[in-house]
Short mmCIF file of the C-alpha atoms (twelve columns), coordinates in Angstrom:
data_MODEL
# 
_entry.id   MODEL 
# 
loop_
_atom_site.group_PDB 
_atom_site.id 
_atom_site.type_symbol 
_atom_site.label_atom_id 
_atom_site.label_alt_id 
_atom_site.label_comp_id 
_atom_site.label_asym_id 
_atom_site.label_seq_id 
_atom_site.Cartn_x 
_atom_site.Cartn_y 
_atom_site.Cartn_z 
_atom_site.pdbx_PDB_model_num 
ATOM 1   C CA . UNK A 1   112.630 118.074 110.404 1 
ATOM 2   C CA . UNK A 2   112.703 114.325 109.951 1 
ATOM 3   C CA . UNK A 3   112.964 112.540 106.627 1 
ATOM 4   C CA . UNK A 4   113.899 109.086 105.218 1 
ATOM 5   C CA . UNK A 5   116.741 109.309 103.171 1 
ATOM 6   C CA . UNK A 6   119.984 107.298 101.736 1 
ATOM 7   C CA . UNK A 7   123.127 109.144 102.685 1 
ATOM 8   C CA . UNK A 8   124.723 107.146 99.685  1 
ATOM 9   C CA . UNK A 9   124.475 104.779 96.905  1 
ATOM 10  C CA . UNK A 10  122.505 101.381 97.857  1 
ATOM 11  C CA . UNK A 11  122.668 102.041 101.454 1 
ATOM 12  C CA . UNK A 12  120.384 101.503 104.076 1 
ATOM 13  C CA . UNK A 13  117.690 103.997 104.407 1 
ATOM 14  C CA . UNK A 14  117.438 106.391 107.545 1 
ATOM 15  C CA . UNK A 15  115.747 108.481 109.690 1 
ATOM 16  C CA . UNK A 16  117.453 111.514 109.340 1 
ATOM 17  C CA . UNK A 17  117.656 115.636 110.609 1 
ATOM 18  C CA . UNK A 18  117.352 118.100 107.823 1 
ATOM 19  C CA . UNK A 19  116.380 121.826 107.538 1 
ATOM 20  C CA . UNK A 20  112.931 122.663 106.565 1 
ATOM 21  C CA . UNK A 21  113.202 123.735 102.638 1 
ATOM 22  C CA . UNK A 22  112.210 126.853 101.436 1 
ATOM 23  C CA . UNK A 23  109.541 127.154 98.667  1 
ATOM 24  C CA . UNK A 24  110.723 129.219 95.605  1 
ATOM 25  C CA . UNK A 25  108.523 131.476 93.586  1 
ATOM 26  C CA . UNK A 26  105.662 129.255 92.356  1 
ATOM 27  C CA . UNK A 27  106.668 126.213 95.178  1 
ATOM 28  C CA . UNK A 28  104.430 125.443 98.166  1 
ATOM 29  C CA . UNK A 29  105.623 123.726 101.441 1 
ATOM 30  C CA . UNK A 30  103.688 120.920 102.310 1 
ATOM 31  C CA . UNK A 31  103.156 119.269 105.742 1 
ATOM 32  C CA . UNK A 32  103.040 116.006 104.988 1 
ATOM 33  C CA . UNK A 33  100.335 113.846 106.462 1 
ATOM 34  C CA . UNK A 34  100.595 110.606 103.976 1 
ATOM 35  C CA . UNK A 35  103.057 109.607 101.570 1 
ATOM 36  C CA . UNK A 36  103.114 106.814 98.983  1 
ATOM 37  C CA . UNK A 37  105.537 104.201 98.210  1 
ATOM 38  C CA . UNK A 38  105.912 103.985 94.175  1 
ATOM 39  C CA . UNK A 39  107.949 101.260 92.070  1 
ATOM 40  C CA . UNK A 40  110.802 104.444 91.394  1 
ATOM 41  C CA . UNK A 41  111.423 104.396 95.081  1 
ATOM 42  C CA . UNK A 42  112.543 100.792 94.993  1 
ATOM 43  C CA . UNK A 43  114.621 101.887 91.968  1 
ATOM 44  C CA . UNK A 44  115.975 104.797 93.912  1 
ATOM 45  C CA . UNK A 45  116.515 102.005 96.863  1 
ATOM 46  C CA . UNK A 46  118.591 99.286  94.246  1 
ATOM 47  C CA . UNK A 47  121.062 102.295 92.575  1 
ATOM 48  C CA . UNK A 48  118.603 102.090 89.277  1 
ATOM 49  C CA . UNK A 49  118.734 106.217 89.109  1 
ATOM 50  C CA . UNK A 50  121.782 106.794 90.106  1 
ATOM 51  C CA . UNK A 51  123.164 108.867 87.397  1 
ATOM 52  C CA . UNK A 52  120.583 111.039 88.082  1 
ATOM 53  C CA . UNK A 53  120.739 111.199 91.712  1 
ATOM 54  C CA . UNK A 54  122.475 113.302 94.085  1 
ATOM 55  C CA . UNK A 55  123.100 111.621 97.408  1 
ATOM 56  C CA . UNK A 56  121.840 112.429 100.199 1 
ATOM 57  C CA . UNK A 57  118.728 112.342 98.502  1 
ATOM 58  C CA . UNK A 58  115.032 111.877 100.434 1 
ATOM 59  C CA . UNK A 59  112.721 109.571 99.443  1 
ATOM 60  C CA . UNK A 60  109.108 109.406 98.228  1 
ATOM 61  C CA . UNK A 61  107.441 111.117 95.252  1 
ATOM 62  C CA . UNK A 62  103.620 111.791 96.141  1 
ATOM 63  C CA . UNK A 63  101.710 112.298 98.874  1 
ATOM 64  C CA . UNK A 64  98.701  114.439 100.664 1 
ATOM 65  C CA . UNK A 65  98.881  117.126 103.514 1 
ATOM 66  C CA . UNK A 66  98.257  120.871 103.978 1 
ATOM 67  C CA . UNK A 67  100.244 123.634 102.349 1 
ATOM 68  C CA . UNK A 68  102.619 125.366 105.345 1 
ATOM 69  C CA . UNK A 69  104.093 128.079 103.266 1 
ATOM 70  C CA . UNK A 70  103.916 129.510 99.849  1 
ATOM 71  C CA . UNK A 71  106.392 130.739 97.512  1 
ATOM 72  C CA . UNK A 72  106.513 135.011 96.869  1 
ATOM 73  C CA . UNK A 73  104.473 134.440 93.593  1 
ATOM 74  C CA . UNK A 74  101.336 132.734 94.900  1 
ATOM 75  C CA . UNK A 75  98.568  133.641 97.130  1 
ATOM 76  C CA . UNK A 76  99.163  133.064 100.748 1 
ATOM 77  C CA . UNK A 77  95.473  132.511 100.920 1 
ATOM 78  C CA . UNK A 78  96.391  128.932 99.901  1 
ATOM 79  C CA . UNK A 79  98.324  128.075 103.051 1 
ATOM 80  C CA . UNK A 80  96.541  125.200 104.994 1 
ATOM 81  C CA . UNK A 81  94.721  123.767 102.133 1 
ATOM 82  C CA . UNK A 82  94.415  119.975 101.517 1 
ATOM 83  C CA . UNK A 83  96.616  119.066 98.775  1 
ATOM 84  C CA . UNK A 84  97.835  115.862 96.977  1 
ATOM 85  C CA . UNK A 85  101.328 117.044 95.137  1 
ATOM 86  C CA . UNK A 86  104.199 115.565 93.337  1 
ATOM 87  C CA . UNK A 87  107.326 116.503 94.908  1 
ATOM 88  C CA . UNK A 88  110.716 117.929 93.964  1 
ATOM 89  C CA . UNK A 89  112.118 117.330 97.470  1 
ATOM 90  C CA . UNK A 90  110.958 113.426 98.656  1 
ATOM 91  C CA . UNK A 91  107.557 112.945 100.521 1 
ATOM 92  C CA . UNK A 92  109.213 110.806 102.813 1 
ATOM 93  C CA . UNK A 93  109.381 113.479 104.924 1 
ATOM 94  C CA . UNK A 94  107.503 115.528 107.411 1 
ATOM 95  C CA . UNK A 95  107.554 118.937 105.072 1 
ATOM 96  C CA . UNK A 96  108.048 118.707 101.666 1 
ATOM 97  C CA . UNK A 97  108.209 120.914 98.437  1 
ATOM 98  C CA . UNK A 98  105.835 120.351 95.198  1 
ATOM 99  C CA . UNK A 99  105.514 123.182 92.045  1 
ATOM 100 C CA . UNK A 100 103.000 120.389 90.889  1 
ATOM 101 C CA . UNK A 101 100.148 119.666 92.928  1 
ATOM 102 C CA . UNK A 102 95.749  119.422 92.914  1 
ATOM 103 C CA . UNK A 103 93.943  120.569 96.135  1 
ATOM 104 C CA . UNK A 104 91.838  117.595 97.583  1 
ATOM 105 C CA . UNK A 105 88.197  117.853 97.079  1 
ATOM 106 C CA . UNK A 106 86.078  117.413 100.001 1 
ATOM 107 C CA . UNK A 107 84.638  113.930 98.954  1 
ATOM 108 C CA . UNK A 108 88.561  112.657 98.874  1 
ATOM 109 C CA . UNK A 109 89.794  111.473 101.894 1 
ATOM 110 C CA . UNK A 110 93.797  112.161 102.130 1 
ATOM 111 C CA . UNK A 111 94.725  108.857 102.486 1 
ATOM 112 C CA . UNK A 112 93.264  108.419 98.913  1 
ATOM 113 C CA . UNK A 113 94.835  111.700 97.762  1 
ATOM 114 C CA . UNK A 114 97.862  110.226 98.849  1 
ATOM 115 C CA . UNK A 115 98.444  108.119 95.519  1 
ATOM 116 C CA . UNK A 116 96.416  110.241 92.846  1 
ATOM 117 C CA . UNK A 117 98.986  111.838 91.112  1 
ATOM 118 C CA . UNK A 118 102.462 109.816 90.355  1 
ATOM 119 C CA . UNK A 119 100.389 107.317 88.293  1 
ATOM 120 C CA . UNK A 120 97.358  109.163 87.020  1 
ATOM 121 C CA . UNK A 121 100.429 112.333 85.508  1 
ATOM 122 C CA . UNK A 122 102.595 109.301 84.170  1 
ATOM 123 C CA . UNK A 123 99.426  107.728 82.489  1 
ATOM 124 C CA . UNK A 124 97.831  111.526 81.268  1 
ATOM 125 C CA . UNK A 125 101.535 112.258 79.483  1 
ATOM 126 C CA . UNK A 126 101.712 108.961 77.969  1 
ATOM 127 C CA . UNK A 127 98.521  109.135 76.561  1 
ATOM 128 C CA . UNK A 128 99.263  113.129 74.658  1 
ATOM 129 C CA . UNK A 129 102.663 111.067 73.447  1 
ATOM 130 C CA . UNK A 130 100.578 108.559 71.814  1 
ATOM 131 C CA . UNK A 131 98.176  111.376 70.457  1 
ATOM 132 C CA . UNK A 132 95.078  110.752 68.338  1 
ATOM 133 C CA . UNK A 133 96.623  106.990 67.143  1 
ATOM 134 C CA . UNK A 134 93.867  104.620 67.544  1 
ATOM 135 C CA . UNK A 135 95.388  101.561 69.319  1 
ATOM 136 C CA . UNK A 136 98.419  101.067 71.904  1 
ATOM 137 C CA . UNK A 137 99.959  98.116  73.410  1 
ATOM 138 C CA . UNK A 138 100.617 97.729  77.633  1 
ATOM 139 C CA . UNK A 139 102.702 95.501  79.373  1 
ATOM 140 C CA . UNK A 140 101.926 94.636  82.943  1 
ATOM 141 C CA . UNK A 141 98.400  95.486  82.332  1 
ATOM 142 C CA . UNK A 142 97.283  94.796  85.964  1 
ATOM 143 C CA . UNK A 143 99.617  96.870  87.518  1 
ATOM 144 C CA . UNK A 144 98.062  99.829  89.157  1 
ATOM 145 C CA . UNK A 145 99.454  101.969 86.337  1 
ATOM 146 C CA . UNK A 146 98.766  99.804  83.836  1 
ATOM 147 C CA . UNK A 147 95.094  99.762  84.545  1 
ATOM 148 C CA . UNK A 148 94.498  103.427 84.258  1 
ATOM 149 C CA . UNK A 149 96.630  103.359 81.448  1 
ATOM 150 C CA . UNK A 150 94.389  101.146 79.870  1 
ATOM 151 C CA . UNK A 151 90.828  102.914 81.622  1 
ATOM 152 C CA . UNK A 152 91.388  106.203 80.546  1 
ATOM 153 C CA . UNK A 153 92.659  105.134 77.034  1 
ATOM 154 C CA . UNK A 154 89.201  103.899 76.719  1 
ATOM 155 C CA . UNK A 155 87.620  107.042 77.709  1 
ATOM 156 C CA . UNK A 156 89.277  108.443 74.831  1 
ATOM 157 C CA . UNK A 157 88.217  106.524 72.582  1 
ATOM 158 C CA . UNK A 158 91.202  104.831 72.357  1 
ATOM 159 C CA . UNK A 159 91.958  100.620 71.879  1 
ATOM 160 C CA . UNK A 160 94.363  99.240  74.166  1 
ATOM 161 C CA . UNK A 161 95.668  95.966  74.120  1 
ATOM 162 C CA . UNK A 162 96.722  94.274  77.333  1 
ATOM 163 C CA . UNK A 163 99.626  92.267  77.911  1 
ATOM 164 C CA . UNK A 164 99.350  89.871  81.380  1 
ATOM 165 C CA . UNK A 165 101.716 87.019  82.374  1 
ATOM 166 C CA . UNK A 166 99.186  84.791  84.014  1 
ATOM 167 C CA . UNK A 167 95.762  83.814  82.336  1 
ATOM 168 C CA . UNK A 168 93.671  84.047  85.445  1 
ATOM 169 C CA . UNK A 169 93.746  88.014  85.438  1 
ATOM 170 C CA . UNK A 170 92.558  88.024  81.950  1 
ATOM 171 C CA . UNK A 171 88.765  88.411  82.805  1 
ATOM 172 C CA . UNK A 172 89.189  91.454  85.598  1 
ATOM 173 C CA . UNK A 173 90.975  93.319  82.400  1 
ATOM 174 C CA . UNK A 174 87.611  91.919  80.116  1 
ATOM 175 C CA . UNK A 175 85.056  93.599  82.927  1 
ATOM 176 C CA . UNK A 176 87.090  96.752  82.361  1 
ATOM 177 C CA . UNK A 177 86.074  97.007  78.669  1 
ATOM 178 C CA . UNK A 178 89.286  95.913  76.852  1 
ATOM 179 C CA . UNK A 179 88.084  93.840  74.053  1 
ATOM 180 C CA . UNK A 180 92.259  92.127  73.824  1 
ATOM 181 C CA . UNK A 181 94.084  90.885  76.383  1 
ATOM 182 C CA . UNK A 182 97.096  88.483  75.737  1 
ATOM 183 C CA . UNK A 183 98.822  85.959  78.574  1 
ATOM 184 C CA . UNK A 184 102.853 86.207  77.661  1 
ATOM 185 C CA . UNK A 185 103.476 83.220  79.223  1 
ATOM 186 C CA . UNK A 186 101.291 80.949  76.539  1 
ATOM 187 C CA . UNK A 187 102.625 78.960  73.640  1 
ATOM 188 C CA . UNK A 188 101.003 81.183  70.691  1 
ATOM 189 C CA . UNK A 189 101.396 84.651  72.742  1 
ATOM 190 C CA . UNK A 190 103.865 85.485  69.914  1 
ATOM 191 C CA . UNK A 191 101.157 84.541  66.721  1 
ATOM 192 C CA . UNK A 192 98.458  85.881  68.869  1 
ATOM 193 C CA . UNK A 193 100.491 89.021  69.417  1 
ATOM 194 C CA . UNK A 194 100.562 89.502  65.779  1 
ATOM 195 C CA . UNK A 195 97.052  88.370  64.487  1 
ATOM 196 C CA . UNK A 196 95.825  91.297  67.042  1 
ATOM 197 C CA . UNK A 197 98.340  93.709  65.932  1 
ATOM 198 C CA . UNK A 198 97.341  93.364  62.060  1 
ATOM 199 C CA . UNK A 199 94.016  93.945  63.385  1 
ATOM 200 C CA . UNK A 200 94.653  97.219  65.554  1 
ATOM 201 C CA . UNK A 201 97.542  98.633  63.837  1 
ATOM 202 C CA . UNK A 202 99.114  99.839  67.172  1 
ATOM 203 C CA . UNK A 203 101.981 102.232 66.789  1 
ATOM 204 C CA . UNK A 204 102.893 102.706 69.997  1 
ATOM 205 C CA . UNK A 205 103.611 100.148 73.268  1 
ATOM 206 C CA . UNK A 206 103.977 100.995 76.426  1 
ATOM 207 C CA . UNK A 207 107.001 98.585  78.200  1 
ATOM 208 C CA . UNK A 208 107.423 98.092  82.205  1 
ATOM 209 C CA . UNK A 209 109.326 95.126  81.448  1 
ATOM 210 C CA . UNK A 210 111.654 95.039  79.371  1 
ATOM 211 C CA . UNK A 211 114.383 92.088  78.365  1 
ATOM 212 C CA . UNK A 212 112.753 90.034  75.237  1 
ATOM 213 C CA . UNK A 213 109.379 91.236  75.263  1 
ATOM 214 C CA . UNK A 214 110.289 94.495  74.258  1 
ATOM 215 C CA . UNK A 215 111.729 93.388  71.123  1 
ATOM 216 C CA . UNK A 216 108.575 91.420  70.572  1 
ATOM 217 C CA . UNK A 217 106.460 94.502  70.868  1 
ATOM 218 C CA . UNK A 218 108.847 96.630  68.334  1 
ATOM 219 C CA . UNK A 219 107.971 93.743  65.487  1 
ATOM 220 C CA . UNK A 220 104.610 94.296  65.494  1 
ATOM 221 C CA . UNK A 221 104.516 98.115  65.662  1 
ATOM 222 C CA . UNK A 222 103.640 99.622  62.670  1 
ATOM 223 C CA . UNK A 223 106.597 101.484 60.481  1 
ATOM 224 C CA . UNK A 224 107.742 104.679 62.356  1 
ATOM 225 C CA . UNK A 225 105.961 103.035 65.380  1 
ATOM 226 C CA . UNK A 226 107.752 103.702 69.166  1 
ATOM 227 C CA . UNK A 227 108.091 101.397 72.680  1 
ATOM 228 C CA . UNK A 228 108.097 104.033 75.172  1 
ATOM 229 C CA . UNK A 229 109.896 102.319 78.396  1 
ATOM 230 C CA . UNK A 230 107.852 102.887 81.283  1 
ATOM 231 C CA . UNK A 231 109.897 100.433 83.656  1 
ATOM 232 C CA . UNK A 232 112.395 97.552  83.922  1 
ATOM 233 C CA . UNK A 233 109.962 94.959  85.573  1 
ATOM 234 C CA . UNK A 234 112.587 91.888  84.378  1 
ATOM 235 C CA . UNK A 235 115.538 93.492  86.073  1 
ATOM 236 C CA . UNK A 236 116.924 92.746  82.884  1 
ATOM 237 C CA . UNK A 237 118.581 94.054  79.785  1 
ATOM 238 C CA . UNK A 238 116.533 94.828  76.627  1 
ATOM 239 C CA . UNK A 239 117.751 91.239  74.916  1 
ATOM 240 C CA . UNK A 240 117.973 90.377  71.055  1 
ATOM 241 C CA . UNK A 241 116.713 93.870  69.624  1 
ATOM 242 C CA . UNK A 242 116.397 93.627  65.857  1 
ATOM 243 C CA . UNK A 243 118.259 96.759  64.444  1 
ATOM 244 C CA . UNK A 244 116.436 96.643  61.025  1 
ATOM 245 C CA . UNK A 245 112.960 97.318  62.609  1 
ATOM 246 C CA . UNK A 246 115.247 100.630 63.681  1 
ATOM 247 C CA . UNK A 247 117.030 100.931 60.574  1 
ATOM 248 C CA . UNK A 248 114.086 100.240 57.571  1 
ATOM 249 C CA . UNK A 249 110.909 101.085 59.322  1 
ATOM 250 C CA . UNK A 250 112.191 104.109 61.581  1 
ATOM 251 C CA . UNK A 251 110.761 102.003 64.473  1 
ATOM 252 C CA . UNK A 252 112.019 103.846 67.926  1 
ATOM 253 C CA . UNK A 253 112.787 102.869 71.830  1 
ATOM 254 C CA . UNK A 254 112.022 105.878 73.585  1 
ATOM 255 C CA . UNK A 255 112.704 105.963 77.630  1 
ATOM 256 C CA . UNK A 256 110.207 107.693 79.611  1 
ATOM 257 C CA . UNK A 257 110.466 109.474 83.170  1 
ATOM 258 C CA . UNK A 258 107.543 111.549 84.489  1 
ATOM 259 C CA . UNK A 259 110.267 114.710 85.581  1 
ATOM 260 C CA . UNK A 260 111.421 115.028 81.950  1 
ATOM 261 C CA . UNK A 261 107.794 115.225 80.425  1 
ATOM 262 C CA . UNK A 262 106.027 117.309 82.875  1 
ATOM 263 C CA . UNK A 263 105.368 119.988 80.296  1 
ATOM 264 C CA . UNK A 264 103.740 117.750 78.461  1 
ATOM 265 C CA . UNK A 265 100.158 116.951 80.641  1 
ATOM 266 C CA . UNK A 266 97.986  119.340 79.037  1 
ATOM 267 C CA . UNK A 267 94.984  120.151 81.210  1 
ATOM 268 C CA . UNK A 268 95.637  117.427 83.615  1 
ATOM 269 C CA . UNK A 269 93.461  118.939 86.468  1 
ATOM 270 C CA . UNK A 270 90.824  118.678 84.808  1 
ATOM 271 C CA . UNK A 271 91.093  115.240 83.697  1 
ATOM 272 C CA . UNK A 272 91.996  114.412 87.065  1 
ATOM 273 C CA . UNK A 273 88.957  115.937 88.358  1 
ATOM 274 C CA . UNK A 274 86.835  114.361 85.474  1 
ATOM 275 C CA . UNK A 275 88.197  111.218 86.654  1 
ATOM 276 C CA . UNK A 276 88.772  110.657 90.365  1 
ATOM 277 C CA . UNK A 277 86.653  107.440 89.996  1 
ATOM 278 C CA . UNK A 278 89.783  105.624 87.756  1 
ATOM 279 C CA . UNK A 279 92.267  107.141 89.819  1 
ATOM 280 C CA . UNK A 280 91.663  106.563 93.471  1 
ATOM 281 C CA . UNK A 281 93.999  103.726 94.023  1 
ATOM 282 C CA . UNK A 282 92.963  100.694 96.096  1 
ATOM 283 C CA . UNK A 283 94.854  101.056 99.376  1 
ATOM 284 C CA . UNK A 284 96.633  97.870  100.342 1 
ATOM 285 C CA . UNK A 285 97.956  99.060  104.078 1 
ATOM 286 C CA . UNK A 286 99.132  102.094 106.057 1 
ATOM 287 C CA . UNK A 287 101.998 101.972 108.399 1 
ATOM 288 C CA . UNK A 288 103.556 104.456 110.647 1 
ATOM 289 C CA . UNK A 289 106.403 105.986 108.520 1 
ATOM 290 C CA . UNK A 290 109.011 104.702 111.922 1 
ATOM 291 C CA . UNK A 291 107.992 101.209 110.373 1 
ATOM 292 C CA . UNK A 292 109.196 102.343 106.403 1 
ATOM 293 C CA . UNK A 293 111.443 98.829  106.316 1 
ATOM 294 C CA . UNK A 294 108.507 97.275  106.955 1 
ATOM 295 C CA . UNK A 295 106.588 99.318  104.444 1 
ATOM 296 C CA . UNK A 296 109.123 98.915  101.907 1 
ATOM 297 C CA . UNK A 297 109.435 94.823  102.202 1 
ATOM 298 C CA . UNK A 298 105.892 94.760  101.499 1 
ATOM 299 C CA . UNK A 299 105.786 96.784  98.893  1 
ATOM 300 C CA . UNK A 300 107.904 94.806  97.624  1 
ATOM 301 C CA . UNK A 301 105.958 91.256  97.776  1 
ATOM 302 C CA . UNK A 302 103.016 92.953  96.536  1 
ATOM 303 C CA . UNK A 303 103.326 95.571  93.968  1 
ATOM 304 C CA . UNK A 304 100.087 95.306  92.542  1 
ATOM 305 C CA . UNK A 305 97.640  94.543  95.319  1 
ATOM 306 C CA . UNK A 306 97.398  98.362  96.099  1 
ATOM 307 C CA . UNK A 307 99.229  101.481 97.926  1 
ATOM 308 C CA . UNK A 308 101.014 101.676 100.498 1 
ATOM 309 C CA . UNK A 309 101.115 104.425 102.843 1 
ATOM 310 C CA . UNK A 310 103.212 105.919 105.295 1 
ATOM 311 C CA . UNK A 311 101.276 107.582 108.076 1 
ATOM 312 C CA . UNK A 312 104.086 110.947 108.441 1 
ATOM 313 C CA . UNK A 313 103.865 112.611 112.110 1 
# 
C-alpha cells in the first residue's frame, strides 16, 4: 500500500510502499477514505516527538473510511462499516489500524467524520483531569481545540476563561457563552488576569503556548492548582518559571499527550454522540493526498481557519 511517511528525522516527507498491517485482537483495518492534518503532525514534521518516535514512521492521526478487516476478538459483522478512528499506525495512508474508533452515523458525512475525534478525545480527557473544579483557564481559545474545550466545559456546567492574542476575536468567544475572555497582547492582560482569577478561583489552565505565559497562568492558580501543557504554540521554552509557586503552594506543570491518557475518556461515545453539533469541525479545504506538501503548507498558514483533508485513493 501507499503511505506518507518520513524515512528519518526532519526529512522530507514521501510517498512510500509498505505492507498492509495486520489488526491484532481488538484492532480493525481501516480503508482510508479521508484523513486529517492535526498541529502533532507538524510536530512530527519539525523533530518535536522525536524521542518518542521510531523512524520510518507514517503520518496522520485521524481520519474516516470503512473497516477492511477485523482483529480475532471482534465481530466480523463490522467489516465495511463507516468509521471515524484514531490511529496507532498513521492515517496518511491508504489502510490504516485504530483500537479506538466511533462508527459514523448516517447524518455525518465522512469528510466531517474525518476530524471528530483527535480534538473532541483530547478535549473529553482534559475535561475528567480537571474533574468537578468549577473554573479553568485556555490559551489559544480560538483554536479549533480550544473552542470545544471551552463549549463543552460549558455544557458541564463548567466556567472557562479564554485567553486570545488579538481583541477582535473576543466577541465570536462572547456569542459562545463565555462570560471572560482576556486579549494577552493588552497592557493590563496581567491585572486583568488576576482580578478574574480571584473571581473564578481556577485551579487548572490549559497551555498550547507556552514560553512566559505559562508562568503567568501558574501565579494565578489556586494552591495545589496544575497547567496541563496541551502544546508549544511559541516554539519556545517555558521562560522565567517561579519555583516557589512549585515549592509553597504545590502548584504543578503537567505535560499532556492524548496516547498516554487514553484510559482516561470515560464514556466518550456517548458524549461524542450527545455532541456531534460542537464537534463537527469547520472544513477549511480538501486536497488529493498526491498534493500533501501542498496540504501541509497550508495548514500551516492557517491553523485555525478549519481542517484540512486529504482525499486518500
Amino acid at each position: 500500500m501507499k503511505a506518507i511517511r518520513i524515512l528519518k528525522r526532519r526529512s522530507v516527507p514521501i510517498m512510500d510502499s509498505i505492507p498492509i498491517p495486520s489488526p491484532m485482537s481488538r484492532e480493525v483495518l481501516v480503508k482510508m477514505e479521508y484523513s486529517a492534518i492535526n498541529p502533532a503532525d507538524l510536530a512530527t514534521l519539525v523533530g518535536a516527538y522525536d524521542e518518542k518516535s521510531e523512524y520510518p514512521v507514517t503520518l496522520g492521526l485521524e481520519g474516516s473510511g470503512r473497516i477492511e478487516s477485523v482483529g480475532q476478538e471482534l465481530d466480523a459483522r463490522l467489516i465495511g462499516r463507516r468509521i471515524a478512528g484514531y490511529f496507532r499506525i498513521g492515517s496518511w495512508s491508504q489502510f490504516a489500524i485504530s483500537n479506538l474508533w466511533h462508527e459514523i452515523p448516517d447524518d455525518l458525512s465522512s469528510e466531517q467524520a474525518a476530524g471528530i475525534m483527535v480534538n473532541p478525545l483530547t478535549a473529553i480527557s482534559i475535561l475528567n483531569l480537571v474533574g468537578d473544579q468549577g473554573s479553568f483557564i485556555v490559551t489559544a481559545a480560538m483554536s479549533s481545540l480550544g473552542k470545544i474545550l471551552i463549549k463543552l466545559g460549558l455544557t458541564q456546567g463548567k466556567r472557562p476563561i479564554g485567553i486570545i492574542r488579538k481583541s477582535s476575536q473576543i466577541e465570536e468567544l462572547k456569542q459562545l457563552g463565555l462570560e471572560n475572555v482576556l486579549d494577552s497582547s493588552s497592557k493590563d492582560f496581567p491585572k486583568k488576569l488576576k482580578e478574574v482569577s480571584e473571581k473564578e478561583k481556577p485551579s487548572f489552565a490549559i497551555d498550547f503556548i507556552g514560553s512566559t505565559i505559562t508562568n503567568s497562568l501558574l501565579k494565578v492558580l489556586q494552591p495545589d492548582g496544575t497547567v496541563i501543557i496541551v502544546g508549544n504554540l511559541s516554539a519556545k521554552p517555558c521562560e522565567k518559571v517561579d519555583l516557589t509557586n512549585l515549592i509553597l503552594e504545590s502548584k504543578k506543570i503537567k505535560g499532556f499527550h492524548l496516547n498516554d491518557y487514553k484510559d482516561n475518556l470515560g464514556n466518550w461515545e456517548s458524549i461524542l454522540r450527545q455532541n456531534y453539533s460542537l464537534f463537527v469541525p469547520k472544513i477549511a479545504s480538501i486536497k488529493n493526498w498526491t498534493n500533501f506538501q501542498e496540504a501541509i503548507t497550508e495548514y500551516r498558514g492557517s491553523l485555525s481557519s478549519g481542517k484540512i483533508l486529504l482525499k486518500i485513493e
